[in-house]
N, C-alpha and C positions, 0 to 999 in steps of 0.2 A: 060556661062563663067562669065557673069556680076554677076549672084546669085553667084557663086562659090565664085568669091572674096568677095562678101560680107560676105559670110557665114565664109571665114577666119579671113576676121578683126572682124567678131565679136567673132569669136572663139579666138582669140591672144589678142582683146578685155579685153575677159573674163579671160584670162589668167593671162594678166597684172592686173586686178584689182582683181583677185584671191592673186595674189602673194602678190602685197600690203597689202590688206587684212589680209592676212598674218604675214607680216613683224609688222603690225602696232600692230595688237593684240598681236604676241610674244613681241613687243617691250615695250606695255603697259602693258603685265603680269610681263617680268624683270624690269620694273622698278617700277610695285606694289610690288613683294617679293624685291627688294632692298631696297623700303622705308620700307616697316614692318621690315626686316631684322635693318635697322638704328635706326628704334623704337623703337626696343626689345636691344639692345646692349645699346641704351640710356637709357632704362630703368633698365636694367641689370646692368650699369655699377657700378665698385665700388665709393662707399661711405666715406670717412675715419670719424669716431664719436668715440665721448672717452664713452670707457667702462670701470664698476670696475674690477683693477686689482686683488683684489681679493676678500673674501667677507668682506662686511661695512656694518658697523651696523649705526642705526639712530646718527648725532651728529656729523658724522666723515667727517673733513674737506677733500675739495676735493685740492690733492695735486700731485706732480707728481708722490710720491709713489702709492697714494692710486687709479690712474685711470691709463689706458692705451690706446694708439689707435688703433683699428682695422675696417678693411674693410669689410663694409657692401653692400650687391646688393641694389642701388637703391629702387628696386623693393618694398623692403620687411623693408625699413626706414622709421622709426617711425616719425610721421609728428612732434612730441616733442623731437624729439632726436638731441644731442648736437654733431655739426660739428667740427672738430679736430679746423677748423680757428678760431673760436670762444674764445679757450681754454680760453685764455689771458683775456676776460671778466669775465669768470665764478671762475678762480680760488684760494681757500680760501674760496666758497661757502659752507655751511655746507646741508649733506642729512638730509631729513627728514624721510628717511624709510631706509628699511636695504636692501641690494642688493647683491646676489649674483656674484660669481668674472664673469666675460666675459658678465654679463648683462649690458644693452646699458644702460648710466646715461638719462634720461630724464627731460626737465625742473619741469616738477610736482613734481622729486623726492627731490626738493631742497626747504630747508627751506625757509621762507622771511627773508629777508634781516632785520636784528634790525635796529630801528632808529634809524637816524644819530643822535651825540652826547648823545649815549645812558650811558656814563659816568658821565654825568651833571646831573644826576637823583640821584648818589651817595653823600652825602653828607661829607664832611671832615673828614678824617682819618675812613672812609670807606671801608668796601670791596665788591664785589657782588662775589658770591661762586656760582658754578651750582653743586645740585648734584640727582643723577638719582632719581628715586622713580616707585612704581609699583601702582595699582590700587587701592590697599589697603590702602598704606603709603601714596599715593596723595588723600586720600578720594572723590573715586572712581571718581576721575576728575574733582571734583568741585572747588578746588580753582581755585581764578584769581589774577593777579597781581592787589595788593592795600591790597590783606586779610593780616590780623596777626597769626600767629602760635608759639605754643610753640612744642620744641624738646624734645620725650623723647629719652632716651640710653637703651635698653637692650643688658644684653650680659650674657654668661653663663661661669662658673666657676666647671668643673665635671657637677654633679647633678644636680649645684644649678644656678636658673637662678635668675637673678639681673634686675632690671629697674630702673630708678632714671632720676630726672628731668636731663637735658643737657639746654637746653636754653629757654626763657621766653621769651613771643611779639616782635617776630623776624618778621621782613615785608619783604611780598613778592613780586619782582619787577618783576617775569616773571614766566612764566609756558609755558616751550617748548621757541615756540619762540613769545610767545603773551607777550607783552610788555605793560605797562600804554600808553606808545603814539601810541602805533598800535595794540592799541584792536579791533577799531572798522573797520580793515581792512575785507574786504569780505572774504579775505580768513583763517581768523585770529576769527572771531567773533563769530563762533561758535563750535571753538576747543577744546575738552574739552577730546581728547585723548592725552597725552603727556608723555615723558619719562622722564623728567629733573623739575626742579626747581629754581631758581636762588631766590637766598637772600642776605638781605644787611647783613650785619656785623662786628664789629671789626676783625681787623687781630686777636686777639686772641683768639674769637669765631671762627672763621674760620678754625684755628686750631685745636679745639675741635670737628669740625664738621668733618674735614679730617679722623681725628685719630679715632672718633667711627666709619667710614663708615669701618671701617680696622677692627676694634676690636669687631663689632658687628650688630646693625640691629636701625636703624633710624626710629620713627614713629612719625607722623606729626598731631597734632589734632589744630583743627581751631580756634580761637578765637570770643569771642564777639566785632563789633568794636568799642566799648567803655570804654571795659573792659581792663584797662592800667595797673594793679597789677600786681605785681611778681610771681611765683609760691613759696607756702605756702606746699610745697611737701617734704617728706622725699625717700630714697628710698625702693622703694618694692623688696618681696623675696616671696618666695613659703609659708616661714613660715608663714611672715606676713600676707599675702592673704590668710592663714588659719586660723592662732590663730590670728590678730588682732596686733596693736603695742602696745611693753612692756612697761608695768606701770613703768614709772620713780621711781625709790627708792627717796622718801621723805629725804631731806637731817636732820640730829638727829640738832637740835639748841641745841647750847653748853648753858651752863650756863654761865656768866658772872661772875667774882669774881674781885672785886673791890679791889686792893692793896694798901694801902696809907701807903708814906713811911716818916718816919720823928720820931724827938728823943723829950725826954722832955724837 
């Protein structure tokens, strides 16, 4: 009788710590899939970051036409990428690359900031002009802010194509966004891909420079920096560049005839 009871508490024993057992391991499985579960929805959860609204090219200030905000999974956010709260800091930033519409803006994608009182560089009745240029026309990325350059204009008329000086030792204060006071930023120092140009100028060179990017094709050759002369240029044509320029006609020297007027 005595073994019997024994043998049931330890069987009710076993029961109860069965059960437990039990209880505790189901209890500590739901509550490992409810923390993964919290994990994943943490991770997952939406993002709001400003994306282009549609596509930008390098240059193009960020404004509230040119971005938009859409909801990104945590997951899969770009550890550079720009949160909606932020906006208010960045906006009026210009991009440095070109971005398709619905691509996330990311901080890389943005130019540096020019130095502060970057207008005190200008001198009196100055202008600074930006205008684009290609690999060619920026000699193949070599200038930097400080060189000199002279402007030519070609443009074509039917057949016939034209070149002629446009402007003479015109200095250069920027290329892209490298500046004389933030050349030697790190990320600025050894830039030598750029799309733009900025030059000083009178407002009425300025105008000159507008009106050819419209009426034709700008090419930019580099100066000597010592070399302070004007350009000593007529302009060129197809002829010229074949036959050479025409012999000035020799003006005829008249005779002189000396009239004296008076009576006896």
């Amino acid at each position: 009788m005595k073994g019997t009871l024994i043998t049931i508490l330890m069987l009710g024993g076993a029961a109860v710590a069965g059960t437990a057992a039990a209880y505790f391991a189901n209890n500590y499985i739901e509550q490992t899939v409810a923390q993964h579960r919290a994990d994943l929805d943490a991770q997952y959860a939406p993002v709001k970051v400003i994306v282009a609204a549609r596509d930008l090219r390098p240059g193009t200030p960020l404004t509230s036409q040119s971005v938009a905000v859409r909801e990104v999974p945590g997951a899969f956010l770009h550890a550079e990428a720009i949160r909606a709260e932020r906006w208010g800091e960045l906006s009026g930033r210009v991009l440095a690359r070109s971005l398709q519409g619905g691509e996330p803006v990311l901080k890389a994608h943005l130019a540096q900031e020019l130095a502060a009182g970057f207008s005190m560089q200008l001198e009196p009745g100055m202008r600074a002009l930006t205008f684009p240029v290609d690999e060619e026309s920026s000699i193949s990325g070599m200038l930097a802010p400080g060189d000199r350059i002279d402007l030519f204009f070609t443009t074509t008329n039917g057949n016939e194509a034209t070149t002629l000086p446009l402007l003479s030792n015109v200095q250069v204060i920027a290329t892209g966004m490298r500046t004389l006071t933030n050349e030697n930023h790190p990320g600025l120092r050894d830039q030598h891909q750029y799309r733009t140009v900025t030059v000083t100028v009178t407002p009425q060179d300025a105008a000159k420079i507008t009106l050819a990017q419209d009426a034709g094709r700008i090419t930019i050759t580099l100066r000597q920096p010592e070399d302070g002369a004007d350009l000593q240029l007529s302009r060129v044509t197809k002829r010229t560049l074949l036959f050479g320029e025409p012999v000035a006609r020799r003006a005829i020297a008249r005779k002189k005839i000396e009239v004296i007027l008076g009576g006896i």
